[in-house]
N, C-alpha and C positions, 0 to 999 in steps of 0.2 A: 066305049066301055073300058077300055081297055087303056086309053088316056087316063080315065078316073081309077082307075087300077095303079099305075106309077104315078099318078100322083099321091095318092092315097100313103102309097107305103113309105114313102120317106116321111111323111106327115104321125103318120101309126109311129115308125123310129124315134123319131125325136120327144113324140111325149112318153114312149117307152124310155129313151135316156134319161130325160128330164128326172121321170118317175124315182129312176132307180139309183139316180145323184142325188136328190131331195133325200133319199131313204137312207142313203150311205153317211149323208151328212148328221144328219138326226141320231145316229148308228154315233155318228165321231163325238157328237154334241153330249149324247147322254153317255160315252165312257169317258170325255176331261171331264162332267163336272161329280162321276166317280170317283174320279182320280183326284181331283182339289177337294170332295170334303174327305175321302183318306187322308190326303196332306195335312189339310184344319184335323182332322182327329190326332194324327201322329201329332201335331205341333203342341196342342196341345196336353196330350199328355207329358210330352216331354218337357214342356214350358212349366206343366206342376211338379213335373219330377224334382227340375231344378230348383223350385221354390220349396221344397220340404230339403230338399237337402240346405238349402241358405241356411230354412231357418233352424236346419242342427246344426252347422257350422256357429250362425251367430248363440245361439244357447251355449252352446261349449266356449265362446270367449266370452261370454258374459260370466259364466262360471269360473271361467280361469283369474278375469280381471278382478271377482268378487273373491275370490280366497286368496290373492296377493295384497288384495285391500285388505283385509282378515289379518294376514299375515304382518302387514306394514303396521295394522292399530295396535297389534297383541306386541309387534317389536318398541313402539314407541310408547305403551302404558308401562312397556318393563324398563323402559328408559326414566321417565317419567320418575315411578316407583324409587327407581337408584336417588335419583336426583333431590326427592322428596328426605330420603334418608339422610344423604350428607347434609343436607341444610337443618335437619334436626341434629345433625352431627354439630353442625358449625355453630348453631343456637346453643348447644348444651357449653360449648368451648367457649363461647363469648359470655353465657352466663357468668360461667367459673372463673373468668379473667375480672368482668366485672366487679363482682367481689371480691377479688384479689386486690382490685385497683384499689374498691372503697375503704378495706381493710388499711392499705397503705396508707392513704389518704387521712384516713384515722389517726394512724401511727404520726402522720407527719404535723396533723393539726396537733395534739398533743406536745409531741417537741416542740412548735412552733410557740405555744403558749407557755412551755418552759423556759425557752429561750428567750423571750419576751419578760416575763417575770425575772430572769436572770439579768436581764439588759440594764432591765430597771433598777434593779438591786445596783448594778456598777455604774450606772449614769448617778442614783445619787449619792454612792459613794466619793464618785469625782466630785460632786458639787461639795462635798465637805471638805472636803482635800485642795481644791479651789479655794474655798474657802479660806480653809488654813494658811495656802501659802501669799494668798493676799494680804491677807493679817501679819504674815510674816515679814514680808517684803516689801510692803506699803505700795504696788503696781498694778494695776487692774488684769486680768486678762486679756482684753483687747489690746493695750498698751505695751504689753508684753512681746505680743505676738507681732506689732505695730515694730516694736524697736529689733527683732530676730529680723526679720523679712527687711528693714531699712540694711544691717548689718550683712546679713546674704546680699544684699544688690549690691552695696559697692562694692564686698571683697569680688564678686563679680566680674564689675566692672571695672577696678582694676585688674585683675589677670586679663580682659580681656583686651583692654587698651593695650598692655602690656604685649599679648598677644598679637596685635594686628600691628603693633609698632615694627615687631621683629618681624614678618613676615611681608610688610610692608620695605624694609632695609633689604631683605634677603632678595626677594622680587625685583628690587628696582634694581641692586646689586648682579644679581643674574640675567634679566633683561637687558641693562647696559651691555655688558660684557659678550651676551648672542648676539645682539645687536653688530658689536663690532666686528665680532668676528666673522658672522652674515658678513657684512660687506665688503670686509678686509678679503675675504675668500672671493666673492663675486669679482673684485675687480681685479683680483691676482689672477683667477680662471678666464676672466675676459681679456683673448690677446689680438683685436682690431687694434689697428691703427689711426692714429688721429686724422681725419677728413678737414681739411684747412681751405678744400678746393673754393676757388672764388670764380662767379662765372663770367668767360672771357667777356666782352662787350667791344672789343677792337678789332679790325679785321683787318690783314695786314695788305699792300699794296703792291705790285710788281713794278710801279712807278707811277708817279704825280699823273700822267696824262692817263689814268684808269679814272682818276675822280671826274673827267669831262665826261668822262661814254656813261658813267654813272649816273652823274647827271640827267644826260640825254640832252635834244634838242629843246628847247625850253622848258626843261627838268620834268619833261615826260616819266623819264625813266624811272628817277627817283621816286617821282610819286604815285607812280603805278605800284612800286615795291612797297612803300610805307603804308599804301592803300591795303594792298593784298595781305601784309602783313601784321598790322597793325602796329608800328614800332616807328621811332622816332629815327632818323639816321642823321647824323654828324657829319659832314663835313669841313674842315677846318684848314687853319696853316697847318695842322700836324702830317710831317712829311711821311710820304706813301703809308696812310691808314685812314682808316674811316672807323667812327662811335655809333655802334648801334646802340640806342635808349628802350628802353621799355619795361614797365612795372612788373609785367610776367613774364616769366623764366622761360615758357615754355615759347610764346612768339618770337620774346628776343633770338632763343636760338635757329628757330626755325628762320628765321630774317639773318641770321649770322652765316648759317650752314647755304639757306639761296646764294648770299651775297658771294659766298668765297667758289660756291659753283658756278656762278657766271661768270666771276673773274677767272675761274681758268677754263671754262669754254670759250669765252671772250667773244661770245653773241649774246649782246644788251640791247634789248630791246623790250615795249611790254608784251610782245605775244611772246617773247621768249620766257622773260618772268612769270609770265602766269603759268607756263608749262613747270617751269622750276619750283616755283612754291607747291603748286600743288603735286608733284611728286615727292618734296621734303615735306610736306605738312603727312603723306600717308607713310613717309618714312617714321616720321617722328612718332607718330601715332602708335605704328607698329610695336619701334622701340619703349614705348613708354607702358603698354601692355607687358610685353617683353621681361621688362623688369621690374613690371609688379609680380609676375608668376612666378618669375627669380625669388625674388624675397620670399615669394611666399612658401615655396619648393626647401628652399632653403631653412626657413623654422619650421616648417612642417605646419603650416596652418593651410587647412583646406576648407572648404563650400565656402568661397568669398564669390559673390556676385559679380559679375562684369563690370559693371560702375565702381567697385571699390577697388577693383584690380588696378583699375584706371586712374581714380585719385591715387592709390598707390603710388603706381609707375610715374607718375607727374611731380614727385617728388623727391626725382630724381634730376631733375632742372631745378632745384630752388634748393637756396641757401637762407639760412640763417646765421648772423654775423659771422661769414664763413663755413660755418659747417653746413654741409650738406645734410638737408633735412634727409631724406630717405634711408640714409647712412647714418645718419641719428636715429631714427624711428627704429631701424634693422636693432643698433643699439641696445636700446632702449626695453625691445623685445627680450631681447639677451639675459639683460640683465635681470627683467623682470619675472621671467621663467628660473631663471640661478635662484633670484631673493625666495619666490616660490617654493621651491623644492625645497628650500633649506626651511621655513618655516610650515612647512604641510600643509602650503594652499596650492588653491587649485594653477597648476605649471601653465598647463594652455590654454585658461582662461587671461593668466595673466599676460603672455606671452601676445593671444590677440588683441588685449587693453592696451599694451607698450604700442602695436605695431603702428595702431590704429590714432594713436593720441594725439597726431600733429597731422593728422590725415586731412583736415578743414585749410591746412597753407597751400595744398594743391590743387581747390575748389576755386573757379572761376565765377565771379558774382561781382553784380553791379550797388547791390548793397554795402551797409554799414556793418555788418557781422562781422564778429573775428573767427578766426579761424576757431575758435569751441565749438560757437554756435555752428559755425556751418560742419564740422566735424559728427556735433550730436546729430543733426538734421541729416549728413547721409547715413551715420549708420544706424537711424530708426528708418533710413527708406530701404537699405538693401535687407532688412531683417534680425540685426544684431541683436545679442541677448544685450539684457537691462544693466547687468554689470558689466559689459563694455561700453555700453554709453555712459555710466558713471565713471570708468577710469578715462575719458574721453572729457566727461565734462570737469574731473573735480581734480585735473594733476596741475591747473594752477589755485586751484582754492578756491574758486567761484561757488560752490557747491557743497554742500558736504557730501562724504564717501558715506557709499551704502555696502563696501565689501571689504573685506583684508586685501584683495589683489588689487582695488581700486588705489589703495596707500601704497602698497608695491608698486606700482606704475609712476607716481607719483615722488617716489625716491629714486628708480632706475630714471626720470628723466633730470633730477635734480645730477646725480651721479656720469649722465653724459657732456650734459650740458658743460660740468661745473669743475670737470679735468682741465688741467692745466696745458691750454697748445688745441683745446676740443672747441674754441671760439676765438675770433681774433677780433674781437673789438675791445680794446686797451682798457686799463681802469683809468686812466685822466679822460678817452675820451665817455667812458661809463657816466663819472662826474660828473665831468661836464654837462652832459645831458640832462641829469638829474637837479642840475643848478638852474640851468636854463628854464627847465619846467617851471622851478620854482619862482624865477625872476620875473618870467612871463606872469605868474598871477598874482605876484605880489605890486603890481605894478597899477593893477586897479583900486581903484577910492573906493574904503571900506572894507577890503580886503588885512583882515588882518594876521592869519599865519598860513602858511602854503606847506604840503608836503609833500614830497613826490614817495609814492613808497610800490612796494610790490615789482621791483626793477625796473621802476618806471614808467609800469601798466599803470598805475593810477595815481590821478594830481589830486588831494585831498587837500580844500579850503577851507577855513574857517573866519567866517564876516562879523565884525561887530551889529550886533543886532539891534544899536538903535541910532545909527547910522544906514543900513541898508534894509529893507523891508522883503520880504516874502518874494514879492512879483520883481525887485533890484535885484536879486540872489538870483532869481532865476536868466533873468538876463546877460548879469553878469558872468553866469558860467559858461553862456553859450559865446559871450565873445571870447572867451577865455581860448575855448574849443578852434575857432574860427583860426585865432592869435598862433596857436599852439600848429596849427596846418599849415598856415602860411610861414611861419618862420623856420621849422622844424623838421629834420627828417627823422624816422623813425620807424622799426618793422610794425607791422599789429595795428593795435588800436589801443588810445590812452583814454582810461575812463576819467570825468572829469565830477568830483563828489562836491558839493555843496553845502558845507555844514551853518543854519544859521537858528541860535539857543539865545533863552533865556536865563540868565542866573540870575539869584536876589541870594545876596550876604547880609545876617544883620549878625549882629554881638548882645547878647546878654551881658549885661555889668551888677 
């Protein structure tokens, strides 16, 4: 009993716990969902508080924005209002002008039709008066007018012939006269001296037994030299010397300058020559830049390209009939800059025209070009302006000049050239050259006058034309050509002109 007794009471405990945690809870359950609809009551009242207050908030701007609109219509109808007034302003003023105008208008047709009926009145007043003096004079009016107008032109044209005679005398009169004194001044202010230099071609010997080492063992030596150099060499009976040959200035020297170097190292050999030339050929080279920068430092010509520098300085090897072309050209520039100055052309335009003008004799080419042509050709490649290639192409007349400095150049080269001591080839042997040209093409059948003209730049024929025919002429010019090479020395190139015409003469009696 007493078992069911403890057991009992823990049993009684626990659904008394149970009980009174069930109760407690029911207890908590019914004061949160208290407390959550107070919350929903509070939220929403407070949720409609806020919404009565919006919508005073939004009423009072819609009030505010409705009487600034109020406000904006009432400022813009008294705008409006203004605006309406000056345009009736400006209506009434353009009326009043209107009429002002038409009245004028009025006014002026009125005169107009006075002046019109007045016209009238003196137009045929003139017709009677017209009239009259034809009657009087027995001349028409046209005739009249016909013989005034003949009598205005000539006296006209007498004063004016008159005029252009005298201005025409005074002109030529004053041009002469600048003219001279241009030049008279130029070559008084120009104080070079005459350049006669002629380039060596002999080279001298320390004795006869140097032309065997020359030589070489079966003329190794020699021909290794001529090879490398491209030059003709001479040996002869001429005691202790030797003739270097060669067409260009610049080989020949560099084969003269080898040759006189091994002679005084006195090791000839070809591995020796080839050392030799090829340290004189970057000598020469050097040198020949050298003094083309010279020249050009010296007139003051600057951006010339490296290739011109070049032909420049190469022109410092060559002559012409003794004168040393570079020394000419330097000349030339001189002079052309002085003529410039003096007549208000352009100084260093002219000055690069002169420098430039014989700048094609120092061009290497296996062509028929003279030196013009190869002159124009480099300087359209290094970039030259257009009137230096005219003073380039036209200072022997090939061309016509497209500038005043182009003629300047043109006289400054005539002006170097053409000093007394400034060239050494003789007038007998001038002549002579010039005979010879002529003998040469007089010398073919059908050929019937020869001229040699242009200093001997060009042989000008002329063939009876019914003796030789079109396709004869052209043959005949080029044996001429052939004729003229093989017998002839000469610097340049001689053009060779081919003249063949018809003429018919008859007589009226």
């Amino acid at each position: 009993m007493q078992l069911i007794r403890w057991i009992a009471l823990p049993l009684i405990g626990l659904a008394l716990g149970w009980t009174i945690r069930w109760l407690y809870a029911r207890f908590q359950l019914s004061s949160s969902e208290q407390k959550a609809e107070r919350l929903k009551r509070d939220a929403i009242k407070e949720a409609e508080a806020q919404k009565r207050e919006l919508l005073l908030e939004t009423k009072d701007e819609l009030l505010r924005e409705r009487n600034e609109q109020e406000k904006e219509l009432r400022e813009r109808r008294n705008e409006l209002q203004r605006f309406e007034k000056r345009l009736l302003q400006k209506e009434e003023n353009l009326e009043n002008k209107t009429a002002a105008v038409e009245r004028q208008q009025a006014a002026f047709a009125d005169r107009e039709r006075k002046l019109a009926e007045r016209e009238e009145e003196i137009s045929h007043q003139e017709e009677v008066w017209r009239e009259q003096l034809e009657q009087l004079s027995g001349v028409s009016a046209e005739d009249a007018k016909k013989m005034i107008i003949q009598s205005l032109e000539d006296d006209a044209r007498h004063d004016a012939q008159g005029l252009i005679n005298k201005i025409e005398q005074e002109a030529g009169a004053t041009a002469e006269r600048n003219a001279r004194e241009i030049l008279v001044s130029t070559i008084q202010r120009m104080a070079s001296d005459v350049n006669a230099e002629v380039t060596v071609t002999s080279v001298s010997l320390p004795s006869d037994e140097m032309k065997g080492r020359i030589i070489g063992r079966e003329g190794r030596n020699i021909r290794t030299l001529e090879t490398l150099t491209g030059v003709d060499i001479i040996i002869d009976d001429t005691p202790e010397a030797v003739v270097v040959s060669c067409f260009d200035p610049v080989r020949k020297e560099i084969a003269r300058r080898s040759l006189e170097r091994l002679i005084s190292d006195g090791r000839i050999h070809p591995t020796r020559i080839e050392e030799v030339v090829q340290k004189v050929t970057a000598e020469i080279s050097q040198i020949i830049y050298e003094e083309g920068e010279k020249v050009l430092f010296d007139l003051g010509i600057h951006h010339m390209k490296p290739e011109g520098i070049r032909a420049i300085g190469r022109l410092h090897f060559r002559t012409s009939y003794g004168q040393n072309v570079l020394a000419h050209s330097k000349e030339v520039a001189v002079f052309s800059g002085m003529i410039a100055s003096e007549m208000g052309a352009d100084r260093d335009l002219a000055r690069r025209g002169g420098l430039l003008h014989d700048v094609g004799k120092g061009i290497e080419t296996d062509g028929d070009a003279n030196h013009v042509e190869l002159g124009v050709e480099l300087a359209k490649r290094i970039g030259e302006d257009d009137a230096v290639i005219n003073c380039i192409a036209a200072h022997h007349g090939d061309v016509p000049h497209s500038c005043v400095e182009s003629v300047v150049v043109q006289i400054a080269d005539a002006l170097s050239a053409s000093r007394p001591g400034a060239r050494r080839e003789t007038l007998d042997n001038y002549i002579k050259r010039l005979e010879n040209l002529e003998k040469i093409a007089e010398e073919f059948e059908g050929v019937d006058k020869a001229y040699a003209i242009q200093a001997g730049r060009e042989l000008r024929i002329m063939v009876d034309h019914e003796k030789v025919s079109d396709g004869q002429a052209r043959e005949i010019a080029k044996s001429i050509a052939r004729r003229i090479e093989e017998q002839l020395r000469y610097p340049g190139r001689i053009k060779v002109t081919m003249i063949r015409e018809t003429r018919i003469t008859e007589y009226a009696r």
